[in-house]
N, C-alpha and C positions, 0 to 999 in steps of 0.2 A: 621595577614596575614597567609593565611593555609599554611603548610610548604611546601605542595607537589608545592605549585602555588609560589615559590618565587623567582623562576629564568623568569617569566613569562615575555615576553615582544612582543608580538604579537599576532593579532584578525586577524580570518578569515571568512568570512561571505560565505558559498556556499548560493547565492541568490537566486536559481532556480534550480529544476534539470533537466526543459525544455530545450530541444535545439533544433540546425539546424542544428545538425550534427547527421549522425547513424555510427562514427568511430569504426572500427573496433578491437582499441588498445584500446580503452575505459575501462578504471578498473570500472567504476560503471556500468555496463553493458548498456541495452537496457533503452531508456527514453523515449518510443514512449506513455505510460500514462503516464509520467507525467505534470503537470500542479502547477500555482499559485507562490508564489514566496513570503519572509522573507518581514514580517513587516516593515518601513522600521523604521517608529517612534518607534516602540518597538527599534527596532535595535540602533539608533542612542542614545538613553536614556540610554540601555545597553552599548557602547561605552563610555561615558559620566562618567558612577559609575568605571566601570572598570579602565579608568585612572584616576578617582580618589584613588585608593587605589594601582596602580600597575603604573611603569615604564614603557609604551607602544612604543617601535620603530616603529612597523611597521603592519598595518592593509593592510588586502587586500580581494578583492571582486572576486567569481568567480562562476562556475557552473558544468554542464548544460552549459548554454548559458546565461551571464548575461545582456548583453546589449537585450534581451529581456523586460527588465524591469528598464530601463536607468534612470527613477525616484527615482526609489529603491536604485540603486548605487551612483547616485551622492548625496543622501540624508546624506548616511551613510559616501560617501568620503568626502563631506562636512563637517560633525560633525570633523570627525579625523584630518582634516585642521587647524580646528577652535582651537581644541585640541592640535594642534604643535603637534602630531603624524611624524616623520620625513618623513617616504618610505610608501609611500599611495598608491598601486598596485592592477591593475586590470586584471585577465588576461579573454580574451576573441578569439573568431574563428573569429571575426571580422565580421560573417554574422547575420544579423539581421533585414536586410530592403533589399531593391532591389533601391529604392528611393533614388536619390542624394540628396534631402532636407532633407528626415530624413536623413541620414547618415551624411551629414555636419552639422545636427541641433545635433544629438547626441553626436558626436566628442566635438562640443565645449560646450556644455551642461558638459563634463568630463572635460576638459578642466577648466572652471567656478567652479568646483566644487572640485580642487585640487587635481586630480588624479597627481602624477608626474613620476610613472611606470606602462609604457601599453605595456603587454606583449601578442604578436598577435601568436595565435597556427596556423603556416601554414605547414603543413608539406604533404607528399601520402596520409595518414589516414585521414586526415581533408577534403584534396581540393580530396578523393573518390565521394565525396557526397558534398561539398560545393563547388558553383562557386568560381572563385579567381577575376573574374573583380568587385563584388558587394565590396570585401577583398581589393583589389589592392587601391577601389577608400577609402573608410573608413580610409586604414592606409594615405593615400597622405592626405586627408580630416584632421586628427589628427596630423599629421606635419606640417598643415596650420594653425594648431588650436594651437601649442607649445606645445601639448603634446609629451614631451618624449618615443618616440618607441622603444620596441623592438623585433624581430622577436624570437618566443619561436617553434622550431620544436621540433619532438616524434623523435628517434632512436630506430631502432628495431637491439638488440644484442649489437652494439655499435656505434657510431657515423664513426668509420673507416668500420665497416663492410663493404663488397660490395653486401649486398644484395639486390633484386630489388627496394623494397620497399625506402631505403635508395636512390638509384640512383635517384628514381624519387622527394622523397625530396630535395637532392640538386638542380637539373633543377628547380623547386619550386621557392627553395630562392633565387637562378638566377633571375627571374622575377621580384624578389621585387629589384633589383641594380640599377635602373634610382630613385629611393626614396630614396638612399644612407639610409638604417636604417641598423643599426649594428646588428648583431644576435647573439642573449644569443647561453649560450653555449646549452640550452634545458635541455630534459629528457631523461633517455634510458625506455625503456617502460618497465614496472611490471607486471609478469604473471598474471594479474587478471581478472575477469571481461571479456568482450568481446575477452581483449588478450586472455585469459588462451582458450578460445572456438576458436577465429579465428586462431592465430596466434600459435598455439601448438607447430606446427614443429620446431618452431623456440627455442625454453627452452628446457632446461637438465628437462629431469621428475625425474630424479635420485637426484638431485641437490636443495636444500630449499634456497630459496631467501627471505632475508628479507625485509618487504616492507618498504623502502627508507623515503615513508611519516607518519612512525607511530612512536610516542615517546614514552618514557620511563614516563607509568601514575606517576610515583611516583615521576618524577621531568620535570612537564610539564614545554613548553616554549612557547605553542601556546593553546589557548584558539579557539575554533572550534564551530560556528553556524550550524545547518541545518536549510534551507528553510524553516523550519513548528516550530520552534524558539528551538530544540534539542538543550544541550548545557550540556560537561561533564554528570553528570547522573540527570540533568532534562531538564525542558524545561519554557523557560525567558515568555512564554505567559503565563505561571501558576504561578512563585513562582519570586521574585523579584534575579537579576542575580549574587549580591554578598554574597545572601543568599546559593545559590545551589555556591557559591563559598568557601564558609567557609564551609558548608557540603560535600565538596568532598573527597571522599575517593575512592582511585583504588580497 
């Protein structure tokens, strides 16, 4: 076991960096080229070696916009099911169709496929640009289906701030109360990306913020895919995934 990978117990697959959103808090910035989306057979076979040699809690699928490619997710949530992986997490903006049949066929497509945390970004930044009734029907659509919901909003500064942006997220998750789904506590949003250009006014420029989702290489916990099969310092479409694992070095 590489020593740097031995507290390891979690896969994250970003499926896609397509989306339906042009959010303005967005840390990966602008996705208007992007396209295509993670293997999903390579991915699930990479799943498969990995717990075989490592203790896995908790895999989770996300983007972009993942339910763009709802084949791709339930393939790889499926593997981690089959695997007893325990917290099998997907988070998604919930827009992905317009279509009450695809959206109730995708729901339980996740559903079938052992998702048991679906975390729905609805927040100002998301529902700028994404309707909420396509969102609205999707999350009712996956509580008919037993998927476990939860509502995952962005905060800009802090979840008390009283800024506008915040106001109009809370009226938000208002909307979603006749669906009784409980809401994560969220994220406060990280200068990067779209934030660091939209949202300037809002951060101390004098002030260095550490970004929240970056670990310490030298004693990783999360083992991290990109859409085009990225992974630590190779990539699982070229070189077999417990090989570039035993080759890692920060």
């Amino acid at each position: 076991m590489n020593e740097y990978l031995k507290h390891l117990e979690r896969i994250e697959f970003v499926v896609t960096l397509a989306c339906t959103g042009k959010c303005r808090h967005c840390s990966e910035g602008d996705h208007e080229s992007c396209s295509g989306h993670i293997d999903p057979r390579i991915a699930a076979e990479a799943v498969r070696k990995i717990c075989g040699a490592y203790p896995i809690r908790t895999l989770m699928t996300f983007g972009g916009e993942p339910l763009l490619f709802p084949e791709a997710v339930c393939e790889i949530q499926r593997t981690a099911a089959e695997l007893g992986i325990g917290k099998r997490q997907v988070i998604t903006n919930g827009y992905f169709s317009r279509e009450p049949e695809r959206i109730e066929a995708v729901a339980r497509s996740l559903a079938d496929s052992g998702v048991n945390d679906l975390l729905l970004s609805v927040d100002a930044f998301h529902q700028e640009h994404i309707p909420l009734d396509p969102v609205f029907d999707f999350a009712k659509k996956a509580r008919e289906a037993g998927l476990p919901v939860r509502l995952q909003p962005a905060w800009l500064v802090s979840p008390e701030d009283p800024n506008p942006y915040n106001t109009r997220t809370r009226e938000i998750l208002r909307s979603f109360e006749p669906l009784q789904i409980p809401q994560n506590q969220g994220n406060v949003i990280f200068p990067a990306g779209n934030a660091l250009k939209y949202l300037a006014e809002y951060f101390d420029a004098s002030t260095t913020v550490s970004n929240p989702y970056e670990e310490e290489p030298k004693n990783l916990r999360t083992i991290s895919f990109g859409p085009d099969g990225s992974v630590l310092n190779g990539n699982v479409y070229q070189t077999d995934i417990l090989e570039i694992m035993e080759q890692y070095r920060p």
